[in-house]
N, C-alpha and C positions, 0 to 999 in steps of 0.2 A: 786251178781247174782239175776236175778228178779225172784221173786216166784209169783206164781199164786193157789191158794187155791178154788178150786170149786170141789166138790165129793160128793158122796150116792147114795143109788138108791131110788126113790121116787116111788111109786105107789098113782094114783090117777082115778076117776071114769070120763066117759064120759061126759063134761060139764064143770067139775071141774076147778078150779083155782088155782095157784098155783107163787109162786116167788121162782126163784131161785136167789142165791148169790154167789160172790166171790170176794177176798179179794187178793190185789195185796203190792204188799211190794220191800221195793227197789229201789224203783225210783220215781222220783217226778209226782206221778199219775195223780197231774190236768191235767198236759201238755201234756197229752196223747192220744191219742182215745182208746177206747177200744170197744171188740167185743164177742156176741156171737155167736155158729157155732152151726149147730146139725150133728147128723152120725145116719141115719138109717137104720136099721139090710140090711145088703149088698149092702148100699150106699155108695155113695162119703161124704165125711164131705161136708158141703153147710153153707154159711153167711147166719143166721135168721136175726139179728139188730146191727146196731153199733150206736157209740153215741162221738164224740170228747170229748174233754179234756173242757179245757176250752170254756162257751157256753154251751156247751152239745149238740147241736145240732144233731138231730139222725135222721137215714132211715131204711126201711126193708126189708124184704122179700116180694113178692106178698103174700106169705103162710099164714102170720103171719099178716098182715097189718092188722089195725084195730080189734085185737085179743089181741097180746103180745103189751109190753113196756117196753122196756132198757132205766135204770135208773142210777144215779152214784150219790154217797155220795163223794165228795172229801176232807173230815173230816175224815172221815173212812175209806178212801183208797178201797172202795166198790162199784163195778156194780152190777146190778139187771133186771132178767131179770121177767116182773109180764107175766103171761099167763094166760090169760083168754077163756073161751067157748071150753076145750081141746077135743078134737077129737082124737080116736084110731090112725089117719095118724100120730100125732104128736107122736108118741112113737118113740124114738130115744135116745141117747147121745147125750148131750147139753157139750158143752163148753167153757171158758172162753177164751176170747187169747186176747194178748195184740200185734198188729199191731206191733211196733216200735220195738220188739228184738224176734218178732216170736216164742213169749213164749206160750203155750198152759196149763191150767189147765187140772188136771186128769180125767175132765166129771163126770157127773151126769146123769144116767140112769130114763128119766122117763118113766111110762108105763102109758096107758090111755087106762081104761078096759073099755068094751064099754056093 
């Protein structure tokens, strides 16, 4: 069964930087795209960045563009999401999910005090 490993809750300051991580297992992850989503407080979950498998080749959100960057270790079975210049908007549940068997990791709460 594929597992997806991304959780905590992060607090960080207006401006801030930050990477989040997660860690996929199970399945042959080069070959994959993977993606991150965010969910904010009485939102819809919404696609911030995905990134293919092999390649890597990635796109984003208008939100995020030229901000955030989804990365992948295919060594370590690892996406990364770096976020940079954070903004109180961006406070949400981020998570990991993997396209191909619509597996979701348990999210990671971050808050950006302003």
């Amino acid at each position: 069964q594929v597992q997806v490993v991304d959780s905590g809750r992060v607090l960080v300051q207006f401006g801030g930087s930050l990477i989040l991580s997660c860690a996929a297992s199970r399945f042959t992850f080069i070959r994959y795209a993977m993606s991150w989503y965010l969910q904010a407080p009485g939102k819809e979950r919404e696609l911030v960045a995905g990134i293919l498998g092999m390649g890597g080749s990635s796109d984003y959100s208008d939100s995020v563009k030229g901000r955030f960057t989804i990365s992948r270790d295919n060594a370590k079975n690892s996406v990364y999401l770096q976020m940079n210049s954070l903004q109180p908007e961006d406070t949400a549940v981020y998570y990991c999910y993997v396209p191909r068997w619509a597996r979701w990791g348990q999210g990671t709460q971050v808050t950006v005090s302003s």
